[in-house]
C-alpha angles and dihedrals in degrees: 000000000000124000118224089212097057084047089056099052094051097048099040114121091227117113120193107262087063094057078040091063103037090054087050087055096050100043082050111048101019108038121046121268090239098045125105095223084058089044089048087045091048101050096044087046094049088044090057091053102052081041088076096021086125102059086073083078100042100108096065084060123348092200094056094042098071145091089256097059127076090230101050089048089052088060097056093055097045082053088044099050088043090060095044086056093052098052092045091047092049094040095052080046093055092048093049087047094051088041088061 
């Protein structure tokens, strides 16, 4: 037996860095920046797009820039750990700023 919508998922042309993106603009213009349903939107959303942070090099070599490559899998947690900086950065920064 074979289910249409699970046809449709796997052969959708979306990647994840569009959903990515589309999450990050709802939680953004539609949810409230202090909600939780906002914070859950914004970290998927940001987790789908380090997810295929290293396609963005694929076309220097298509067989190092994947999940499956060392490589490949070095760029998403730099990106990753970019990203982690930057929240922190900018969360300490917001706590000085409201403490003033």
């Amino acid at each position: 037996m074979e289910l249409s919508s699970w046809n449709v998922i796997i052969n959708d042309n979306f990647h994840h860095y569009q959903l990515g993106i589309i999450f990050l603009i709802v939680s953004l213009a539609l949810l409230k920046k202090k909600s939780k349903l906002g914070l859950y939107f914004r970290a998927i959303g940001a987790g789908m797009i380090i997810d295929e942070s290293m396609y963005v090099f694929k076309f220097i070599n298509p067989e190092i820039f994947t999940h499956y490559h060392p490589i490949g899998i070095t760029i998403e947690l730099i990106v990753f750990l970019i990203y982690s900086a930057i929240v922190l950065y900018n969360k300490n920064k917001l706590k000085n700023f409201s403490k003033s």
